[in-house]
TIDO-959546 format. One record per atom (N, C-alpha, C): residue number from 0; atom name; y negated, z, x negated. Coordinates in nm, 3 decimals, padded with zeros to 5 digits. Atoms other than C-alpha are relative to their C-alpha. Example, Ala and Ser with C-alpha at 12.3 -4.5 7.8 and 13.67 -1.06 7.14 Angstrom:
! residues 2
<atom num="0" atome="N" Y="00.119" Z="00.000" X="-00.089"/>
<atom num="0" atome="CA" Y="00.450" Z="00.780" X="-01.230"/>
<atom num="0" atome="C" Y="-00.120" Z="00.000" X="-00.090"/>
<atom num="1" atome="N" Y="00.119" Z="-00.006" X="00.082"/>
<atom num="1" atome="CA" Y="00.106" Z="00.714" X="-01.367"/>
<atom num="1" atome="C" Y="-00.109" Z="00.073" X="00.077"/>
This chain:
! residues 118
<atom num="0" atome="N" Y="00.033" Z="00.087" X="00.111"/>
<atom num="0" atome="CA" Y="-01.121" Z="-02.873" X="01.167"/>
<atom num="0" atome="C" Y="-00.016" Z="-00.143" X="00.051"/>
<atom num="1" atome="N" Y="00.051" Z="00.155" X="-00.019"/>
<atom num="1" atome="CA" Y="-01.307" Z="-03.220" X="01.227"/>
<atom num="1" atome="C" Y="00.142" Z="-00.155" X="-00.105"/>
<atom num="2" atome="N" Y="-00.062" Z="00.090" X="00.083"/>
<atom num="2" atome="CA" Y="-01.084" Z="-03.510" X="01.123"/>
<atom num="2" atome="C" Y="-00.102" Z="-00.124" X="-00.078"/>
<atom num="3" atome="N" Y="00.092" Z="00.086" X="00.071"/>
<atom num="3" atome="CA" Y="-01.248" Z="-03.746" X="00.863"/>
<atom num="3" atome="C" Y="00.059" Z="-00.115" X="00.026"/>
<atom num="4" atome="N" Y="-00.021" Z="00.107" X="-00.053"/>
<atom num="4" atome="CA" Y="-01.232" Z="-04.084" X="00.988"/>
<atom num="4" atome="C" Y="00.026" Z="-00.124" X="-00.121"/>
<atom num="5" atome="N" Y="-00.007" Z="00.067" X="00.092"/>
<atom num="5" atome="CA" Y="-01.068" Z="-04.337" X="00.786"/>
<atom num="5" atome="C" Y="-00.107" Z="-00.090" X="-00.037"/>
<atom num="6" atome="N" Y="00.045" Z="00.089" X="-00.005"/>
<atom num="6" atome="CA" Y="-01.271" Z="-04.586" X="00.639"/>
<atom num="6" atome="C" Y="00.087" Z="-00.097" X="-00.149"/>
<atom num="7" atome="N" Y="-00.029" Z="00.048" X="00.080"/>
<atom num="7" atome="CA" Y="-01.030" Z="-04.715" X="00.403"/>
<atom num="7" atome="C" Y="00.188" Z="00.020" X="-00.068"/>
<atom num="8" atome="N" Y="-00.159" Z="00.012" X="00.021"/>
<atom num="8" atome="CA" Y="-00.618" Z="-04.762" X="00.268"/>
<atom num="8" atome="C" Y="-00.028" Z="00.146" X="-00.102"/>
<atom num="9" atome="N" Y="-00.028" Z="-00.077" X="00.106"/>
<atom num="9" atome="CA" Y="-00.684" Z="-04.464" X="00.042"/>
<atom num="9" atome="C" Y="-00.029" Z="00.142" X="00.073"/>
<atom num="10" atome="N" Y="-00.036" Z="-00.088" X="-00.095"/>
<atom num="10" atome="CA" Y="-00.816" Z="-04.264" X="00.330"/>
<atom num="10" atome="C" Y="00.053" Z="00.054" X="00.100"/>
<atom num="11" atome="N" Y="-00.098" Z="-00.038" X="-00.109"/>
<atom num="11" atome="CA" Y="-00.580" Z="-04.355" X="00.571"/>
<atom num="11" atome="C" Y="00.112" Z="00.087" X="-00.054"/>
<atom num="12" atome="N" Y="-00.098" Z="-00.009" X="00.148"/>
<atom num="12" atome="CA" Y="-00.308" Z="-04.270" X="00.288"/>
<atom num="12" atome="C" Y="-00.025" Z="00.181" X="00.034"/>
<atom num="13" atome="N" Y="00.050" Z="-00.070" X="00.022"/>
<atom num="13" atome="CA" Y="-00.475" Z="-03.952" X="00.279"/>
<atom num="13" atome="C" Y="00.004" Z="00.116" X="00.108"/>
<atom num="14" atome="N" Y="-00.014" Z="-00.067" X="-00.176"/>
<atom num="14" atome="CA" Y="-00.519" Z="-03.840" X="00.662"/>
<atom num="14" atome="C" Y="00.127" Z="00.021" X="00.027"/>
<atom num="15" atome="N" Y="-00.117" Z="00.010" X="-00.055"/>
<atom num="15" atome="CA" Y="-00.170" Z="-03.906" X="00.684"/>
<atom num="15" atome="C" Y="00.129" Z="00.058" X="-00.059"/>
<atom num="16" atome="N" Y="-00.087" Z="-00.070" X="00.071"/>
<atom num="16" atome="CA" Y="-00.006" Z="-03.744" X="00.435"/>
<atom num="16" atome="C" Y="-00.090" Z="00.158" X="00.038"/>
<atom num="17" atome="N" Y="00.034" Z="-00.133" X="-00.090"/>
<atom num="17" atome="CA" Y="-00.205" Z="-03.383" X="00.602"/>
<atom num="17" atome="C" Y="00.019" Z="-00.018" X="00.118"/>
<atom num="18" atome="N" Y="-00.037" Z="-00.018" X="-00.131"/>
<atom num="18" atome="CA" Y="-00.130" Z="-03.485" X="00.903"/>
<atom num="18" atome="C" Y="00.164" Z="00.009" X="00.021"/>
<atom num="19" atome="N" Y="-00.153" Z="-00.049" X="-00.007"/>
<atom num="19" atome="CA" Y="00.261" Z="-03.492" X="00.871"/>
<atom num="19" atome="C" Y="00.006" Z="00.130" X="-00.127"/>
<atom num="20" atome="N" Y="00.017" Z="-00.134" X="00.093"/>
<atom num="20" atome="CA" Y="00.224" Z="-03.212" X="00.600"/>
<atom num="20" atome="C" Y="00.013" Z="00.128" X="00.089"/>
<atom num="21" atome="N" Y="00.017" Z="-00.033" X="-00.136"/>
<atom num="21" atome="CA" Y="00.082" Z="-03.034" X="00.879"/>
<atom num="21" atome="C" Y="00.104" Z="00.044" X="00.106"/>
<atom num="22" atome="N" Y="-00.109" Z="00.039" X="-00.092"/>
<atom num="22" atome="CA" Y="00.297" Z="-03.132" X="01.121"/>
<atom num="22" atome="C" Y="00.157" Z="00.058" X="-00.010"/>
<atom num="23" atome="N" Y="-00.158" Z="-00.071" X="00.030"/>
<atom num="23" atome="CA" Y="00.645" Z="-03.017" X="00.955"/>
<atom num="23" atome="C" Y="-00.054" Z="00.182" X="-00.080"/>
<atom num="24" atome="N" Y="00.047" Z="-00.146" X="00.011"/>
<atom num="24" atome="CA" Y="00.425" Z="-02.680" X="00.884"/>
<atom num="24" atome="C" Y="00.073" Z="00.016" X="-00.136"/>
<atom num="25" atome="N" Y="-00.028" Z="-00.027" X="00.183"/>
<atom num="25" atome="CA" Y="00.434" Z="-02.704" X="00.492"/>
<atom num="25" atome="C" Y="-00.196" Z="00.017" X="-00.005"/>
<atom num="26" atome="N" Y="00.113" Z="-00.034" X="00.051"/>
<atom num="26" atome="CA" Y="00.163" Z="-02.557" X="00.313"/>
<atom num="26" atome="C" Y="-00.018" Z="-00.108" X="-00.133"/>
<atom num="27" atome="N" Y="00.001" Z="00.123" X="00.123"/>
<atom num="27" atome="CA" Y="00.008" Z="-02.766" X="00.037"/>
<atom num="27" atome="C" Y="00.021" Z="00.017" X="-00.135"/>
<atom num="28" atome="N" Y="-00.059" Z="-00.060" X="00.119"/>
<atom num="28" atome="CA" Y="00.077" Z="-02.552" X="-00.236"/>
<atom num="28" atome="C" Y="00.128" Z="00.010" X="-00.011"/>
<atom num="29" atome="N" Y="-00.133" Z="00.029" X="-00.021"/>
<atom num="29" atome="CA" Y="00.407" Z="-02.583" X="-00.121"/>
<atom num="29" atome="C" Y="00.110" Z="-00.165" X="-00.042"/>
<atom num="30" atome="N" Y="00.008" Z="00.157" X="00.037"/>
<atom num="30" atome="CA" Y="00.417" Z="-02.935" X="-00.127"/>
<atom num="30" atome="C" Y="00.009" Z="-00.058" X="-00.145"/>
<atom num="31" atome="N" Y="00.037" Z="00.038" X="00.106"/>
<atom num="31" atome="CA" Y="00.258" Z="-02.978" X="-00.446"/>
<atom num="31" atome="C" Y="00.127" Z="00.069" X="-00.124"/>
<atom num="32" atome="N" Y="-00.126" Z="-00.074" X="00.091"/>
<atom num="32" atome="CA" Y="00.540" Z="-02.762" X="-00.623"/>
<atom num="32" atome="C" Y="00.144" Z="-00.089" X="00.029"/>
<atom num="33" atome="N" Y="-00.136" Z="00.104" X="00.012"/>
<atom num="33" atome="CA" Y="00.821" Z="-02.975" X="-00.472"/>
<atom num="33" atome="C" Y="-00.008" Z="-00.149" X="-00.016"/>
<atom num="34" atome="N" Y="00.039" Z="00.103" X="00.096"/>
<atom num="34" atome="CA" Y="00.662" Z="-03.247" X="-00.600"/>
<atom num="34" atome="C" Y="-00.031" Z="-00.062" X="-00.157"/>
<atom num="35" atome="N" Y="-00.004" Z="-00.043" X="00.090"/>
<atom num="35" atome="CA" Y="00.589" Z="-03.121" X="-00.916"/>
<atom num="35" atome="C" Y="-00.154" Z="-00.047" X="00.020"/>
<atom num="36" atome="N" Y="00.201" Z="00.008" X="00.057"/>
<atom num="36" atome="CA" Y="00.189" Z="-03.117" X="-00.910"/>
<atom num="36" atome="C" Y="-00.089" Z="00.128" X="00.085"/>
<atom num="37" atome="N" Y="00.107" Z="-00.105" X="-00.037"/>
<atom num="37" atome="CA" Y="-00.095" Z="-02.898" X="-00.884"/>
<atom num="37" atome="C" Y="-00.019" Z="-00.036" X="00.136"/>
<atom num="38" atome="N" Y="00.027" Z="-00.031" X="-00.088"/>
<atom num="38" atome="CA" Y="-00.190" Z="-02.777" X="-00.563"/>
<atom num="38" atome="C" Y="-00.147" Z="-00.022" X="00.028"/>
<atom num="39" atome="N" Y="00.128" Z="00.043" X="-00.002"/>
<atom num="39" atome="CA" Y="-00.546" Z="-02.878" X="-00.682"/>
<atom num="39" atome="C" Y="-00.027" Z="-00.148" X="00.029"/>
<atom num="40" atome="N" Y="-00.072" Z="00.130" X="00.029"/>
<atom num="40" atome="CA" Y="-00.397" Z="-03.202" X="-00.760"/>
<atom num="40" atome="C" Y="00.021" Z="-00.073" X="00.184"/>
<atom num="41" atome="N" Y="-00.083" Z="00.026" X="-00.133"/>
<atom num="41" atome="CA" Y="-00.236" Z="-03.263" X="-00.421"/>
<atom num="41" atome="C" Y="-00.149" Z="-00.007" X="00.113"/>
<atom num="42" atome="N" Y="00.119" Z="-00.018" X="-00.080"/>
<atom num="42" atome="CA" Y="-00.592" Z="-03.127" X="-00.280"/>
<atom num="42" atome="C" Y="-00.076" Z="-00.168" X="00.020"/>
<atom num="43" atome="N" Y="00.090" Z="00.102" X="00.009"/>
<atom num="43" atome="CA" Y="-00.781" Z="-03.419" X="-00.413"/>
<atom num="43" atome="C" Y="00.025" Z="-00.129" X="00.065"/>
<atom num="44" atome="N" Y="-00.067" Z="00.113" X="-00.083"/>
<atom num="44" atome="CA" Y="-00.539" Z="-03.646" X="-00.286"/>
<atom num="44" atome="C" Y="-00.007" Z="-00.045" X="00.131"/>
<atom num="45" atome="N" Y="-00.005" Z="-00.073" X="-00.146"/>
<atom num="45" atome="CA" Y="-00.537" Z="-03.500" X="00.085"/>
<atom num="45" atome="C" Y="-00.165" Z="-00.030" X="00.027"/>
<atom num="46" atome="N" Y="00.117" Z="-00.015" X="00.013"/>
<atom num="46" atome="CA" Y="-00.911" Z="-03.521" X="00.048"/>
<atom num="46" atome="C" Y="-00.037" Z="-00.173" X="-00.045"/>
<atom num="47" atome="N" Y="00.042" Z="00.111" X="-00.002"/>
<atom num="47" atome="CA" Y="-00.904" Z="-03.884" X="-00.018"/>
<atom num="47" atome="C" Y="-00.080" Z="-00.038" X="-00.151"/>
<atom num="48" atome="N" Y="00.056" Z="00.037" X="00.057"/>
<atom num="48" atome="CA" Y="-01.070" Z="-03.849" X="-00.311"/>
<atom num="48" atome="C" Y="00.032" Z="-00.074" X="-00.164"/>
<atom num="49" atome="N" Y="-00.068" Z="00.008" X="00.174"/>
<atom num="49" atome="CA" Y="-00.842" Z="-03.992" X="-00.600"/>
<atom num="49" atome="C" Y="00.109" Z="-00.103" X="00.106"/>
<atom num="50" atome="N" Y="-00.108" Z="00.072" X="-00.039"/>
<atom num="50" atome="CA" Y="-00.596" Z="-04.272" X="-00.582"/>
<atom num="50" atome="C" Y="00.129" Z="00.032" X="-00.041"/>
<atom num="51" atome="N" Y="-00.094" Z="-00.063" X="00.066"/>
<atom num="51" atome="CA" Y="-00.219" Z="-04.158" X="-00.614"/>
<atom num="51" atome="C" Y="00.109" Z="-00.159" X="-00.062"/>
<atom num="52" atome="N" Y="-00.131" Z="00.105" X="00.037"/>
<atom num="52" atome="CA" Y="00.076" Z="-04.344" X="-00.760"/>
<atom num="52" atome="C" Y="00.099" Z="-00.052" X="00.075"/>
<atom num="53" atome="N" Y="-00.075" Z="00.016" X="-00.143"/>
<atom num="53" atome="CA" Y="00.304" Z="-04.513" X="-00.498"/>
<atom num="53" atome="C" Y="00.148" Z="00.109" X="-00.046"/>
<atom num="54" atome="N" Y="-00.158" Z="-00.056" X="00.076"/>
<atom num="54" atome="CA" Y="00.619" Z="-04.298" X="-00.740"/>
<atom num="54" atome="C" Y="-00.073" Z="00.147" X="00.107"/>
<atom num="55" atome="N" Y="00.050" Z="-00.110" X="-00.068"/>
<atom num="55" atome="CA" Y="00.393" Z="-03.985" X="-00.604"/>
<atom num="55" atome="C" Y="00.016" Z="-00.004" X="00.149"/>
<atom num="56" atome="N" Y="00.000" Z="00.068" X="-00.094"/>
<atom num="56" atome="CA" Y="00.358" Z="-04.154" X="-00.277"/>
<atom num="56" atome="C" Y="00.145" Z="-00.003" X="00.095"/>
<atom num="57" atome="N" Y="-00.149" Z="-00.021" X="-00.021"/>
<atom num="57" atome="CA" Y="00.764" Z="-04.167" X="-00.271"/>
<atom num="57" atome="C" Y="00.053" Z="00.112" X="00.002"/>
<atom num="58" atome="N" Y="00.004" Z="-00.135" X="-00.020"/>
<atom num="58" atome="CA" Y="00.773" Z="-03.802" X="-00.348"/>
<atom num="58" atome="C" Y="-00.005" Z="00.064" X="00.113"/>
<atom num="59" atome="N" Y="00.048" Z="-00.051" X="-00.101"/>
<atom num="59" atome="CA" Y="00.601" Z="-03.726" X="-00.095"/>
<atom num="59" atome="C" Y="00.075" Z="00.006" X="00.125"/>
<atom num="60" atome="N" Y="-00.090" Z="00.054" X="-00.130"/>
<atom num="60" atome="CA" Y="00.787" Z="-03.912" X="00.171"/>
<atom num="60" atome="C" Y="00.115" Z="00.052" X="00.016"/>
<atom num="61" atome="N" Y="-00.099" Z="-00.060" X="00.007"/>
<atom num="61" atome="CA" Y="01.066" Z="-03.769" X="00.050"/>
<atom num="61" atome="C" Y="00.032" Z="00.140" X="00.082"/>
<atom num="62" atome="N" Y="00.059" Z="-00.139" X="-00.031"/>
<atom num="62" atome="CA" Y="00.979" Z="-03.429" X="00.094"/>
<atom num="62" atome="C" Y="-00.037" Z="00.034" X="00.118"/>
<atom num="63" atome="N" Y="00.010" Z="-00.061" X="-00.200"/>
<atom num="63" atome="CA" Y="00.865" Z="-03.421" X="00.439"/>
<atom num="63" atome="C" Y="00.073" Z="-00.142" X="00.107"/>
<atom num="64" atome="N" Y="-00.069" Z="00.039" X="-00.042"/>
<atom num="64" atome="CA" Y="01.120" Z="-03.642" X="00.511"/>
<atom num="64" atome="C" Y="-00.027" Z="-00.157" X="00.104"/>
<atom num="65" atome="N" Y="00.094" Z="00.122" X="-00.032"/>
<atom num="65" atome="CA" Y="00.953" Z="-03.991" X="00.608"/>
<atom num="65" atome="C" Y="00.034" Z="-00.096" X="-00.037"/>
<atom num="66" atome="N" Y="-00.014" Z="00.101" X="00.095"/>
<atom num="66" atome="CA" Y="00.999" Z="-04.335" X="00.545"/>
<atom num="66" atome="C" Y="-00.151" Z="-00.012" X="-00.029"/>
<atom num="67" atome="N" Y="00.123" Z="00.028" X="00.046"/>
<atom num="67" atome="CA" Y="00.687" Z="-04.428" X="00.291"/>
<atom num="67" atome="C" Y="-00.058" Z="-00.045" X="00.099"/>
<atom num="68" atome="N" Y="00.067" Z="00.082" X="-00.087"/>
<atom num="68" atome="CA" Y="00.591" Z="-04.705" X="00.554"/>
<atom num="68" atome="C" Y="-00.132" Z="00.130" X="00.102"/>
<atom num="69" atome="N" Y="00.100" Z="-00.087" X="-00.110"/>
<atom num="69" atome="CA" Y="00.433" Z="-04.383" X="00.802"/>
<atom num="69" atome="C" Y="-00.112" Z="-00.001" X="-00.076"/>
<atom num="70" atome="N" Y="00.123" Z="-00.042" X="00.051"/>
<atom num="70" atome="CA" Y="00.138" Z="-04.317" X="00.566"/>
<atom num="70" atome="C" Y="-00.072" Z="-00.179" X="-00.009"/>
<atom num="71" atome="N" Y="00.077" Z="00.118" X="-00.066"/>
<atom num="71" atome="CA" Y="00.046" Z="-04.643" X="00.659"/>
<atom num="71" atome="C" Y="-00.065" Z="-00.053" X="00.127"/>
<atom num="72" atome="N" Y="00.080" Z="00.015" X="-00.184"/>
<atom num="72" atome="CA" Y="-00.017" Z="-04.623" X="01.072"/>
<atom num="72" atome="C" Y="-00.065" Z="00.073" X="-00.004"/>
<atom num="73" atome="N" Y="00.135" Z="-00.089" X="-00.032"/>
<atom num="73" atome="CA" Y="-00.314" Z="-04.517" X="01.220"/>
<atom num="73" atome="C" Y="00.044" Z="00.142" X="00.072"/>
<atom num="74" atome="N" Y="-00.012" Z="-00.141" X="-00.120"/>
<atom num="74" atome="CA" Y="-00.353" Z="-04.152" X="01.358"/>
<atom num="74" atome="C" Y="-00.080" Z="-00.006" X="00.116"/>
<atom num="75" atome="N" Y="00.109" Z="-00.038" X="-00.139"/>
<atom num="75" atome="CA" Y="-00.401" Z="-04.100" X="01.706"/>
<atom num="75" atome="C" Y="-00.040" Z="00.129" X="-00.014"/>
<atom num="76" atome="N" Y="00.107" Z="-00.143" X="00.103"/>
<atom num="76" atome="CA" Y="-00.688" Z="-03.875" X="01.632"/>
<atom num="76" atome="C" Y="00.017" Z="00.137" X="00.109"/>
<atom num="77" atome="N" Y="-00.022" Z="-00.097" X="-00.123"/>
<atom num="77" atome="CA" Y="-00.583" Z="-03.639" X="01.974"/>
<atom num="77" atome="C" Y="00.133" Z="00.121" X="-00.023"/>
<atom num="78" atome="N" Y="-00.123" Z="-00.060" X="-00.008"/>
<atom num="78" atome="CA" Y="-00.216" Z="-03.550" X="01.887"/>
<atom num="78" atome="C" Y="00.077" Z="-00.024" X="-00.145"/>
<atom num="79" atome="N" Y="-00.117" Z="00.082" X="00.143"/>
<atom num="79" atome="CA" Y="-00.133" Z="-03.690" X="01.495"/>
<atom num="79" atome="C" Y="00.066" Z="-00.103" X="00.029"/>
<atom num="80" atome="N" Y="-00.127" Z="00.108" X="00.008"/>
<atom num="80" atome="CA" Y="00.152" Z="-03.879" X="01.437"/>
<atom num="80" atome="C" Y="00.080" Z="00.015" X="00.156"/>
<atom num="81" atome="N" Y="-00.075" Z="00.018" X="-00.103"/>
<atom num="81" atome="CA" Y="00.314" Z="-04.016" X="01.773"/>
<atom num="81" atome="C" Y="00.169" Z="-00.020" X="-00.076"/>
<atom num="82" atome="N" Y="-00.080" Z="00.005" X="00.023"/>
<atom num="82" atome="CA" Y="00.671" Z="-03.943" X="01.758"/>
<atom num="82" atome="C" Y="00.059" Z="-00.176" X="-00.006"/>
<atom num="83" atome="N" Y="-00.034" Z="00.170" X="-00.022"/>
<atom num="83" atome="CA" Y="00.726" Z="-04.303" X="01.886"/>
<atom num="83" atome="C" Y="-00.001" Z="-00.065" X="-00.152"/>
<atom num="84" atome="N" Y="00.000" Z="00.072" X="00.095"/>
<atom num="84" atome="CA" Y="00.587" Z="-04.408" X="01.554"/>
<atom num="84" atome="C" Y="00.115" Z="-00.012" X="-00.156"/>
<atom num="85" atome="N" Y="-00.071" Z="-00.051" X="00.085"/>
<atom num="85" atome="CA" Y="00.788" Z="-04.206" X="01.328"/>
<atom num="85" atome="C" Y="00.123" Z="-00.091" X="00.029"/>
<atom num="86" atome="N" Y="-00.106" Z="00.112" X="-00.037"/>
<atom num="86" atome="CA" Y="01.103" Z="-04.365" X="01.492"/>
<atom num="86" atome="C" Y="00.018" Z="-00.099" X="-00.028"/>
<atom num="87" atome="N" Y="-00.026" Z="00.107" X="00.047"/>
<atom num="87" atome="CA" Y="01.025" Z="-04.701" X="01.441"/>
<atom num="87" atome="C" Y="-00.045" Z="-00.048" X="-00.131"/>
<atom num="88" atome="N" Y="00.050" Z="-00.017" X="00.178"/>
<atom num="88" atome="CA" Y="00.892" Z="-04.678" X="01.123"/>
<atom num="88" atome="C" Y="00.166" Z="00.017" X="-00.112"/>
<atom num="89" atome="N" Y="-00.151" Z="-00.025" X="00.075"/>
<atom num="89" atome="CA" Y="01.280" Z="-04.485" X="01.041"/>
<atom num="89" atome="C" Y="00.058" Z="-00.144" X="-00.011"/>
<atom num="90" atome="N" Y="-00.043" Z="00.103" X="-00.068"/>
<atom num="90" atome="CA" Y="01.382" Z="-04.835" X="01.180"/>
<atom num="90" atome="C" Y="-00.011" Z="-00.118" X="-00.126"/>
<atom num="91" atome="N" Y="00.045" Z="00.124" X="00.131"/>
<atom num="91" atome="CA" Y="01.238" Z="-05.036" X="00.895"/>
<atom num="91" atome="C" Y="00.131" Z="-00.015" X="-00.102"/>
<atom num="92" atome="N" Y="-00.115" Z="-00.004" X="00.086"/>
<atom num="92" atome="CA" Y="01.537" Z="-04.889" X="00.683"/>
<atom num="92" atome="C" Y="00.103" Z="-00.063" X="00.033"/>
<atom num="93" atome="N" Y="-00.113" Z="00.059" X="-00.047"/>
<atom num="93" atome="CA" Y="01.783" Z="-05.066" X="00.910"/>
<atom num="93" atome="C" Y="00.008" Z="-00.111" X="00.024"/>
<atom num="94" atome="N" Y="00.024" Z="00.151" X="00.013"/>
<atom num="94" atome="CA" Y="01.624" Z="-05.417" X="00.895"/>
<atom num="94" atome="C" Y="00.037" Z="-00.065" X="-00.156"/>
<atom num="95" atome="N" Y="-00.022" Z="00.087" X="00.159"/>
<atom num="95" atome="CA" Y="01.738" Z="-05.680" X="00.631"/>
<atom num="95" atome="C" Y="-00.199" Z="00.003" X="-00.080"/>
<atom num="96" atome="N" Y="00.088" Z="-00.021" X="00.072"/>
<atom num="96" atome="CA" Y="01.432" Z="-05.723" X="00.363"/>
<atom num="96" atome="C" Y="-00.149" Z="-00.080" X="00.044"/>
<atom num="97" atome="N" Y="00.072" Z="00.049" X="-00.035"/>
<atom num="97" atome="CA" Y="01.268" Z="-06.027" X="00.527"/>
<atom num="97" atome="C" Y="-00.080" Z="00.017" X="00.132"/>
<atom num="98" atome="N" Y="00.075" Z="-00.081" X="-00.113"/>
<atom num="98" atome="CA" Y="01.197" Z="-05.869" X="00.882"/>
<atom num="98" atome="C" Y="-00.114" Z="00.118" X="-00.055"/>
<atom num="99" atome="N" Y="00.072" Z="-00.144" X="00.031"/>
<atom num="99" atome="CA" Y="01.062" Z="-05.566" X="00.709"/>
<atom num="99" atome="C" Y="-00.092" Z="-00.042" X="-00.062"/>
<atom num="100" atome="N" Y="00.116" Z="00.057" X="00.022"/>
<atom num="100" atome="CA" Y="00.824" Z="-05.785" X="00.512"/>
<atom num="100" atome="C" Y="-00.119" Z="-00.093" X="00.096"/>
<atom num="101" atome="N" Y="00.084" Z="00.085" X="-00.127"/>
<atom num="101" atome="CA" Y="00.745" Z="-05.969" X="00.829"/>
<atom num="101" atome="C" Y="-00.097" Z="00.134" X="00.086"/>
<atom num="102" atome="N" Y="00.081" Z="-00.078" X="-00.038"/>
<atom num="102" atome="CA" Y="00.677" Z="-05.639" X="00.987"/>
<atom num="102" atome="C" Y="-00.098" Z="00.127" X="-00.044"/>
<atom num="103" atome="N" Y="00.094" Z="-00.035" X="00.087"/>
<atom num="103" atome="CA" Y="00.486" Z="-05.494" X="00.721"/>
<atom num="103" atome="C" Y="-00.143" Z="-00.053" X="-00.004"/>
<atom num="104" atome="N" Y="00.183" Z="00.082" X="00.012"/>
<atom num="104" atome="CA" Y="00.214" Z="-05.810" X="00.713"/>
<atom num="104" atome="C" Y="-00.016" Z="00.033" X="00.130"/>
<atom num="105" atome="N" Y="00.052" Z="00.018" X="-00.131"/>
<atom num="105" atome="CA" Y="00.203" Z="-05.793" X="01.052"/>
<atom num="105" atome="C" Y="-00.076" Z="00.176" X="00.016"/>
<atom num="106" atome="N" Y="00.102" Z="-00.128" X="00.017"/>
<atom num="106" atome="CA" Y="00.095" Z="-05.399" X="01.027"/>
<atom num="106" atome="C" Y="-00.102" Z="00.025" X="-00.035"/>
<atom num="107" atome="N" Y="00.098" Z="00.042" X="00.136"/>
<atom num="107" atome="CA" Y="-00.113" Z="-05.494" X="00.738"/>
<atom num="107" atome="C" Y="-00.125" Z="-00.055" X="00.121"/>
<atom num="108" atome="N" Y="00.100" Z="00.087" X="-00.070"/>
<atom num="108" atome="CA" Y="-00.322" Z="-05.754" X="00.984"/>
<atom num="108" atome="C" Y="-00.058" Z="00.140" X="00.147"/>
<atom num="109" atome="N" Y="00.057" Z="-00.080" X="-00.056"/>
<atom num="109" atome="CA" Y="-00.317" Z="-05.458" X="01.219"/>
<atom num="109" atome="C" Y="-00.091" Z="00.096" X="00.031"/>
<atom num="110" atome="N" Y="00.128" Z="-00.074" X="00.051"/>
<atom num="110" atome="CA" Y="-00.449" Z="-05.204" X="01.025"/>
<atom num="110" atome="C" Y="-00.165" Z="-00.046" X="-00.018"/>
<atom num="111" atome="N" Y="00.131" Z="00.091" X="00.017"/>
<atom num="111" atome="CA" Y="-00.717" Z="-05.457" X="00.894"/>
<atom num="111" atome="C" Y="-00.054" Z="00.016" X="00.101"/>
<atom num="112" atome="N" Y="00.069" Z="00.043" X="-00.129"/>
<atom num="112" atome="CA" Y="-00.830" Z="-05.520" X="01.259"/>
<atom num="112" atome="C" Y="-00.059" Z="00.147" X="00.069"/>
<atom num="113" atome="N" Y="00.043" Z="-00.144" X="-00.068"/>
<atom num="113" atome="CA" Y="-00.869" Z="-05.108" X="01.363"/>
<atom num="113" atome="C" Y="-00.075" Z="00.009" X="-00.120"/>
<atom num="114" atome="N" Y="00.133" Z="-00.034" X="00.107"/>
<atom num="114" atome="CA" Y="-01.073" Z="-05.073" X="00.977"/>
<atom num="114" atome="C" Y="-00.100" Z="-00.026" X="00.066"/>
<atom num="115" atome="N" Y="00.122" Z="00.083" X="-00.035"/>
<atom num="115" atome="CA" Y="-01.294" Z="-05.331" X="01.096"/>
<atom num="115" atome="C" Y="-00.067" Z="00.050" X="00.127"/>
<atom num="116" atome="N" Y="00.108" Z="-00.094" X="-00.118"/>
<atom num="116" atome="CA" Y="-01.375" Z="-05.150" X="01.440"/>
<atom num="116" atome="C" Y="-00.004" Z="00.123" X="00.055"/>
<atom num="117" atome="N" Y="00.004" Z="-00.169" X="-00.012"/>
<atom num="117" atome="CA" Y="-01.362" Z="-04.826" X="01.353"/>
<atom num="117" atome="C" Y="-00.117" Z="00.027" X="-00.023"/>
């Protein structure tokens, strides 16, 4: 299966919640039940094609065990999610509020900069 190349926060969002989905070998009908939503539902999402709710969003994270922040880094398109990232991502939870907003914009300006020359 070809990966669809982000071009956007709703498709990174998107890539990245099937790619750790994936990854912890949950099915999406699976998913979508311990979330409480359709499996059609969950599709459209995965598919980029619908914007979700960040409460859904939290669900999610929950569920395959994540801090929210991951569905925000880029995928290395070779191997998914680098463990490395997962880690420091957990890491965010152990910073006071103003680091974690510092290293949030600073992600933010990151992401921006791989949109732009992708």
């Amino acid at each position: 299966m070809q990966k669809i190349k982000p071009c956007g926060l709703r498709q990174l969002v998107a890539l990245n919640i099937t790619e750790l989905r994936k990854k912890k070998n949950i099915l999406q009908k699976d998913l979508a039940t311990q979330i409480g939503m359709k499996a059609k539902d969950l599709s459209l999402i995965e598919n980029g094609q619908v914007d979700l709710q960040l409460s859904t969003l939290e669900k999610i994270a929950i569920v395959l065990k994540v801090p929210v922040e991951i569905f925000l880094l880029p995928v290395n398109n070779s191997e998914g999610h680098e463990a490395v990232f997962i880690d420091k991502a957990k890491l965010l939870d152990t910073i006071d509020k103003t680091k974690v907003d510092y290293v949030l914009g600073l992600l933010d300006i990151f992401i921006d900069n791989k949109l732009e020359h992708a």
